[in-house]
C-alpha positions as CSV (number, residue, x, y, z in Angstrom):
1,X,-24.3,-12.9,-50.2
2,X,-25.1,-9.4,-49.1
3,X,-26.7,-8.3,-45.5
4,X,-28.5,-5.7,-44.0
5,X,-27.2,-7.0,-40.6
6,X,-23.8,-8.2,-38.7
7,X,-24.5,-9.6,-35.6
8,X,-20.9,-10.0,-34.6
9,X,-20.3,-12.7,-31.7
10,X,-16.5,-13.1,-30.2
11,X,-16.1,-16.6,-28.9
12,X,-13.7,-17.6,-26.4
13,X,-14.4,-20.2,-23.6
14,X,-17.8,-20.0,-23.5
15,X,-18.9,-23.3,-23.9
16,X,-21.4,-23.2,-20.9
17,X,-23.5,-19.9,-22.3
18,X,-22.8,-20.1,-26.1
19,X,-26.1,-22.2,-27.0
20,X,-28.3,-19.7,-24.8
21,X,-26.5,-16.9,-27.2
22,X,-26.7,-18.8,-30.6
23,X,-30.0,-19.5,-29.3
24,X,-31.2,-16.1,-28.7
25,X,-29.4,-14.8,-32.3
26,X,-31.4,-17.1,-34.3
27,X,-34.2,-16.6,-33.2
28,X,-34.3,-13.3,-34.7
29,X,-37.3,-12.4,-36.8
30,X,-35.3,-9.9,-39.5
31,X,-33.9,-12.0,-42.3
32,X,-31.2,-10.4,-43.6
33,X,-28.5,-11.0,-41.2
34,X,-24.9,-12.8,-41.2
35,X,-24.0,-14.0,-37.8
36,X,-20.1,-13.8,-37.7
37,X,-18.8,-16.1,-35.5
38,X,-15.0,-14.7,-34.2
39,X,-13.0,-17.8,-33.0
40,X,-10.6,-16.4,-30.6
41,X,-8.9,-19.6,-30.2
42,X,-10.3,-21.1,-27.1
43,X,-9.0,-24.5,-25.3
44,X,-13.0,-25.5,-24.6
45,X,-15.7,-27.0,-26.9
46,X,-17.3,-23.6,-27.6
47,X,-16.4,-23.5,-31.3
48,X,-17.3,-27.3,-31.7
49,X,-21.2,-26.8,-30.9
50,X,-21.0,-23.5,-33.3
51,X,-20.2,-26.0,-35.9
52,X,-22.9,-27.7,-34.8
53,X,-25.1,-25.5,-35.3
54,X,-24.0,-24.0,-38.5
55,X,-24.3,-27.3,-39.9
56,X,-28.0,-28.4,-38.6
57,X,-29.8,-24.9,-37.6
58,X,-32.0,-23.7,-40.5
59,X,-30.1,-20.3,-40.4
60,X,-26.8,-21.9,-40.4
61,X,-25.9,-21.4,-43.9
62,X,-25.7,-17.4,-42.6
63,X,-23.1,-18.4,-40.3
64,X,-19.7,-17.4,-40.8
65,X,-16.6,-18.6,-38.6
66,X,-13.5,-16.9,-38.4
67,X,-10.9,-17.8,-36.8
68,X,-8.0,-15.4,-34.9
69,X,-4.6,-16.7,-35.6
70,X,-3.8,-16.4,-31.8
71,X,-5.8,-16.1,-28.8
72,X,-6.1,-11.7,-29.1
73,X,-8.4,-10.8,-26.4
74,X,-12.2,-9.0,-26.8
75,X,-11.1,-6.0,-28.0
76,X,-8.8,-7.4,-30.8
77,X,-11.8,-9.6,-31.8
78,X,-14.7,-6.5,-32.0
79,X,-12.1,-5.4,-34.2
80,X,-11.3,-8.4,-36.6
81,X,-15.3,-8.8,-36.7
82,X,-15.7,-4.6,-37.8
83,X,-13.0,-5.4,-40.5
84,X,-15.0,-8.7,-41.9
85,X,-18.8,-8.0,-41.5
86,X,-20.6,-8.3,-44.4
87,X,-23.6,-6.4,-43.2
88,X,-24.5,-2.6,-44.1
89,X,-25.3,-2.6,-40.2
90,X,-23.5,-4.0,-37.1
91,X,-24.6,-5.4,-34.0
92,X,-22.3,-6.8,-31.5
93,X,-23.2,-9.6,-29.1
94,X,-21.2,-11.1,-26.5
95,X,-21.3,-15.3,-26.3
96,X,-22.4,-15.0,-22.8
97,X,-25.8,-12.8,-23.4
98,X,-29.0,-13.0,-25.4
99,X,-31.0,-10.7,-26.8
100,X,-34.9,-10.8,-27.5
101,X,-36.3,-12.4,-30.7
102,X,-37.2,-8.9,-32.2
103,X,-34.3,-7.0,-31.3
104,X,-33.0,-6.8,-35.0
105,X,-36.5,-5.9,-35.9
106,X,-37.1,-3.4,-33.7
107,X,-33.6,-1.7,-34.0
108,X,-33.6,-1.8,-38.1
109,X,-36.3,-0.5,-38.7
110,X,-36.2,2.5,-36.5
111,X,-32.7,3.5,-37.9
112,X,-34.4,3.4,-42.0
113,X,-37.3,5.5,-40.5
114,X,-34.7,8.2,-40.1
115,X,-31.6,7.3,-42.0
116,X,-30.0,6.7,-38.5
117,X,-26.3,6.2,-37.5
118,X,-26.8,4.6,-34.7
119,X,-30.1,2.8,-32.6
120,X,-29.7,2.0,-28.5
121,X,-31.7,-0.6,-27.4
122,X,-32.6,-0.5,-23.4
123,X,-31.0,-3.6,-21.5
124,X,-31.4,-5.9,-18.7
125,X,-28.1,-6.5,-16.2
126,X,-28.8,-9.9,-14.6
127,X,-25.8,-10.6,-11.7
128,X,-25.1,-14.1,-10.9
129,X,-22.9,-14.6,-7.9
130,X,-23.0,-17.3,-4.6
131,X,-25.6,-18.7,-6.3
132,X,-28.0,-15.7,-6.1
133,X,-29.7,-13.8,-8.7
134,X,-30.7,-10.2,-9.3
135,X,-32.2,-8.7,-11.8
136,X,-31.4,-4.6,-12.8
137,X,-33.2,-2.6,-15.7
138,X,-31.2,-0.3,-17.5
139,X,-34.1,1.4,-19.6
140,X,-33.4,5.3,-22.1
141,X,-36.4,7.7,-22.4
142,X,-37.5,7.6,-25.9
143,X,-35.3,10.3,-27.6
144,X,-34.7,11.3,-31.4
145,X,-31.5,13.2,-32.3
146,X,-30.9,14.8,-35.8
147,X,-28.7,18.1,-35.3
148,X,-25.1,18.3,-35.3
149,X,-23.5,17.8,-31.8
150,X,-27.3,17.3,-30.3
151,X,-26.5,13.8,-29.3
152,X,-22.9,14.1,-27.9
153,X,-24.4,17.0,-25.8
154,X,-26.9,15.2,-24.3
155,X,-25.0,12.0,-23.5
156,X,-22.1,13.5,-21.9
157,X,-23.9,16.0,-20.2
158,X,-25.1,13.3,-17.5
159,X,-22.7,10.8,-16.4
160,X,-23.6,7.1,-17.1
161,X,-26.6,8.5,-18.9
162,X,-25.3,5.9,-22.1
163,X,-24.1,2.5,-21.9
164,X,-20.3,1.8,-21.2
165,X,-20.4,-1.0,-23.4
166,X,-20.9,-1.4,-27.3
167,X,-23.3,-4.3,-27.2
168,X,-27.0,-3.7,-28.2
169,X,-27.1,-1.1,-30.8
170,X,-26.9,-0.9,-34.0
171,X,-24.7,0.9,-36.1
172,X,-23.6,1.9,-39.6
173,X,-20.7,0.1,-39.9
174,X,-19.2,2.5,-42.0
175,X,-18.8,4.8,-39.0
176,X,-16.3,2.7,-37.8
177,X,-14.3,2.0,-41.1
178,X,-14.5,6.1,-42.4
179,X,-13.4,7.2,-38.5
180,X,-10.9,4.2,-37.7
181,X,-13.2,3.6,-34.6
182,X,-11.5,0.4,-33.0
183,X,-11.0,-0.8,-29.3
184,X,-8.1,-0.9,-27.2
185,X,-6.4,-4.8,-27.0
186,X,-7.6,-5.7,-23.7
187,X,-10.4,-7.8,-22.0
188,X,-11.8,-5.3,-19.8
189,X,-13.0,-1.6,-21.0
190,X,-12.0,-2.4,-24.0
191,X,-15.1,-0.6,-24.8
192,X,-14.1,2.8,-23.4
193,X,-12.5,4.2,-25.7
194,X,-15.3,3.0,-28.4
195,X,-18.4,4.3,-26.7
196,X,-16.6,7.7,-25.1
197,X,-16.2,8.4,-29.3
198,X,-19.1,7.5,-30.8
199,X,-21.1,10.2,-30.1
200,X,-18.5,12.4,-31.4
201,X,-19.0,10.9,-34.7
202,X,-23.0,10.5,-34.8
203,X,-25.5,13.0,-35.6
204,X,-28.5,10.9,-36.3
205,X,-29.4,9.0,-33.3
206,X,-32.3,7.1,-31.6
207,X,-32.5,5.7,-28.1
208,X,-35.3,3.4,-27.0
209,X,-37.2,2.0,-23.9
210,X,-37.3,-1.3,-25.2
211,X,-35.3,-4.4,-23.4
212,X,-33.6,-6.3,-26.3
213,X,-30.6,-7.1,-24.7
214,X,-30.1,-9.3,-21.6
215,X,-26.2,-8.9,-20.1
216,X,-25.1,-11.7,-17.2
217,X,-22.7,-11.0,-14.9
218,X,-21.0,-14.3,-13.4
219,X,-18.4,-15.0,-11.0
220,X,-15.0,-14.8,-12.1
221,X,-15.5,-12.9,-15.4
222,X,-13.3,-10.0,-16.6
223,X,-16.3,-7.8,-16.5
224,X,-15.6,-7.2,-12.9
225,X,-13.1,-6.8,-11.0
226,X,-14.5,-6.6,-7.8
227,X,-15.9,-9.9,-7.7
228,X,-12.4,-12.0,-8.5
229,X,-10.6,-13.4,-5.8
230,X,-7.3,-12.2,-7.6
231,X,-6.3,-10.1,-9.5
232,X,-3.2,-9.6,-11.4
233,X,-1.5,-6.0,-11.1
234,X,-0.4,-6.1,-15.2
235,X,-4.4,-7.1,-16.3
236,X,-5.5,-3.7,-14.5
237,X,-2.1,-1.8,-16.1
238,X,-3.4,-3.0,-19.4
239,X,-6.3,-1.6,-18.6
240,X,-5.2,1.8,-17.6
241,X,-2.1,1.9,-20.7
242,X,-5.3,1.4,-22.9
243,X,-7.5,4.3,-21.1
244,X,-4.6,6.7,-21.6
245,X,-4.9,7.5,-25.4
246,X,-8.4,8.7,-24.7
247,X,-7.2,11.2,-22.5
248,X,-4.6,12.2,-25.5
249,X,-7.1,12.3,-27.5
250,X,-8.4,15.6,-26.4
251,X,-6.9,18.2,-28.8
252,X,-9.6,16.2,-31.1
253,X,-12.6,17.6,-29.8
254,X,-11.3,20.7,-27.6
255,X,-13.4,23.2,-29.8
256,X,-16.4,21.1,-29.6
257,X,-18.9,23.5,-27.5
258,X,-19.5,20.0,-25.3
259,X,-15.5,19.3,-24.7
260,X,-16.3,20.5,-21.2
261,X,-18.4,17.6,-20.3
262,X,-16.6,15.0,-22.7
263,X,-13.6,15.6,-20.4
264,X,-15.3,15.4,-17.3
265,X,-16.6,12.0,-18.4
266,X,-12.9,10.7,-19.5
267,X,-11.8,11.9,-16.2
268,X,-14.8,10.5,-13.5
269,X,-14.0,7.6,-15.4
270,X,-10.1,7.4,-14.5
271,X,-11.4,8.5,-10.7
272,X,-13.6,5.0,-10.8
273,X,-10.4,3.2,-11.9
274,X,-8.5,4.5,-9.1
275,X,-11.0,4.2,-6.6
276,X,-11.6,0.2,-8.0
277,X,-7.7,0.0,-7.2
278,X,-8.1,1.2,-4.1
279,X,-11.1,-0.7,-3.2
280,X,-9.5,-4.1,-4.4
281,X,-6.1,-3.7,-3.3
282,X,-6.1,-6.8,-1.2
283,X,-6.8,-8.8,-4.2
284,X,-4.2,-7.2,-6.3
285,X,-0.8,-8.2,-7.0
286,X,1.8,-7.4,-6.5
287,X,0.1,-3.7,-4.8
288,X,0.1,-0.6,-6.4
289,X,2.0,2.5,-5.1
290,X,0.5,5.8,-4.3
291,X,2.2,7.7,-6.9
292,X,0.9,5.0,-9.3
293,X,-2.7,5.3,-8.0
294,X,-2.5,9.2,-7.9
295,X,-0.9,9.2,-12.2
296,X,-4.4,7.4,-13.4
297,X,-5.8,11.0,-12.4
298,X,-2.7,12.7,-14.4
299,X,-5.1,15.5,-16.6
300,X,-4.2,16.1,-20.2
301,X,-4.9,19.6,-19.9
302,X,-2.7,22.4,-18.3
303,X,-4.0,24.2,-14.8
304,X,-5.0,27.3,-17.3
305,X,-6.4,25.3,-19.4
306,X,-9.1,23.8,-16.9
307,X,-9.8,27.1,-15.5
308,X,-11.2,28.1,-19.4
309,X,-13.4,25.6,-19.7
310,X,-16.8,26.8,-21.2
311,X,-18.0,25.1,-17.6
312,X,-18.1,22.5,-15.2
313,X,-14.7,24.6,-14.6
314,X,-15.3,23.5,-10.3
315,X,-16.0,19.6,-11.5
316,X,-12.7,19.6,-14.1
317,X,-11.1,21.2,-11.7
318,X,-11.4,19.2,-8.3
319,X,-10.1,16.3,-10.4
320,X,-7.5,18.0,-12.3
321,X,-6.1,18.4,-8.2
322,X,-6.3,14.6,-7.7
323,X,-3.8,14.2,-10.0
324,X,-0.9,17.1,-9.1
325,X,-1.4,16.5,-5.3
326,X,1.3,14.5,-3.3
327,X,0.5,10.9,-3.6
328,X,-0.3,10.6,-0.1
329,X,-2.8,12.8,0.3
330,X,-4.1,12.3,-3.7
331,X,-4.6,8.8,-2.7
332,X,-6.3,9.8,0.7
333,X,-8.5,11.9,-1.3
334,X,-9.8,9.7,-3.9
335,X,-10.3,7.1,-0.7
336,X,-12.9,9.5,1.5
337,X,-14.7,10.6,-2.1
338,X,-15.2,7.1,-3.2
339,X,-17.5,6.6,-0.6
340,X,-19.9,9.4,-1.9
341,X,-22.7,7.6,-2.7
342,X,-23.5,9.8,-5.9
343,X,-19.7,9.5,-7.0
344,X,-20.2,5.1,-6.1
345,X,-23.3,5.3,-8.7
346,X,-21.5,7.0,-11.7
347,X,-18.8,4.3,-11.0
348,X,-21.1,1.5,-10.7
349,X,-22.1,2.6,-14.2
350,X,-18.8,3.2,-15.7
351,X,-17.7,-0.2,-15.1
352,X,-20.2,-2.0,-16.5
353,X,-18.2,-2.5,-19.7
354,X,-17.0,-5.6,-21.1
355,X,-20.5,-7.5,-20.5
């Protein structure tokens, strides 16, 4: 049966949050959707009550399980569910979120008004840890882009203007499968690679004020590291092996007249994933080294290289020194900066991926 709509859901372990997801998906008022349910092999009852629903919701003859042969991880699953959606579009939805009942609506039929690639919802961060609850708007200006490079120049040109994360918009799947877009095979920023591309690739783009995506944050979860009471040294190295191809990445879009900011983004980024080490290192285990903390800020480019940047040539370069400096004072460095509250905010940003 053909869709105009994937809304692509990994599932692993999730049996606490999955109805208020399944719940929230169903609900949607556009009708042409497949909701593709990615087992990733889970020891819990999560895939029992999808059953359940597939075999008494209304909509459950539009849901469609498959199964991983092993447990993979997030990323490996946004990637089996790019390679089986059925849908012309693709939405991605994590079992532990909702989104609004129009959110399908609302998104399709802004990207037909304008043959879009690509349509951001706004989103709603809701953090639930000790038992409290906050609530944080993440909300875009209303914004149209339809000119070559207009939307990759805009996004990176203010860091943590765009989500870190590649739930809540939709996209033409065939970007992915004509670009070989896929994520990295880890649990956390598995995204980063994803969303630090896709701009690269879009021209026709549309951003909107409107919350249709509500992400929780919950004790424990990969999505953060700083609120884990261990952590294991190899689940961050993951982290960083996967981050480093981006950074190799860069002979891709170095005559791009907005390589200048891309690789300030990449880079800030890398500078929050030190400083994250730094800030949890009693948690982590066994520690990292200095000259291990100082190589996440290893540049891809040369020192002559930086210094021809089209601009930002002071920005690139202060963090090109972070990672050629000793490791003691690199380290040091990256410490006292940290605590810049400016620098804290693009960070607090920047990891919000993996939702």
């Amino acid at each position: 049966m053909p869709y105009e709509i994937t809304i692509g859901i990994p599932v692993y372990n999730v049996e606490k949050y999955i109805r208020l997801t399944l719940d929230s998906a169903l609900a949607q008022t556009f009708e042409s959707i497949e909701f593709l349910i990615l087992d990733d092999c889970g020891t819990d009852m999560s895939m029992d009550i999808v059953r359940q629903y597939q075999q008494t919701h209304p909509r459950g003859k539009d849901i469609r399980i498959v199964r991983q042969p092993q447990n993979g991880g997030l990323g490996q699953a946004r990637n089996r569910i790019i390679s089986e959606a059925k849908g012309k579009y693709l939405y991605h939805l994590d079992a532990d979120d909702s989104i609004a009942p129009g959110t399908i609506e609302l998104l399709y039929s802004h990207a037909k008004e304008i043959d879009a690639d690509i349509v951001y919802g706004s989103y709603e961060m809701i953090d639930e840890y000790n038992g409290q609850r906050t609530s944080t708007l993440f909300r875009y200006p209303k914004m149209t882009f339809l000119k070559e490079h207009e939307f990759a120049n805009h996004v990176y040109s203010k860091y943590g203007f765009l989500q870190a994360q590649t739930w809540n918009f939709l996209i033409k799947r065939d970007i992915y499968m004509k670009n070989g877009i896929r994520h990295k095979p880890v649990n956390f920023w598995e995204d980063f690679s994803t969303t630090i591309d896709l701009p690269t690739y879009v021209t026709r783009a549309v951003l909107l004020p409107d919350i249709t995506y509500f992400y929780y944050c919950r004790h424990g979860s990969l999505s953060n590291f700083g609120k884990r009471d261990h952590i294991d040294k190899a689940e961050i190295q993951r982290t960083i092996d996967a981050m480093r191809p981006v950074k190799l990445d860069c002979n891709r879009v170095k005559e791009k007249p907005y390589f200048y900011k891309w690789m300030y983004k990449v880079m800030i980024t890398h500078f929050y994933m030190a400083s994250t080490i730094l800030k949890e290192e009693k948690a982590i285990t066994p520690p990292f080294t200095k000259h291990e903390i100082r190589d996440v800020m290893r540049s891809p480019l040369s020192l002559g290289e930086v210094l021809r940047l089209k601009g930002w040539r002071r920005l690139n370069f202060g963090l090109y020194l972070l990672g050629v400096l000793p490791p003691t004072l690199s380290v040091s460095l990256i410490r006292l900066l940290s605590k810049n509250k400016s620098l804290r905010r693009m960070g607090q940003f920047a990891g919000q991926s993996a939702g």
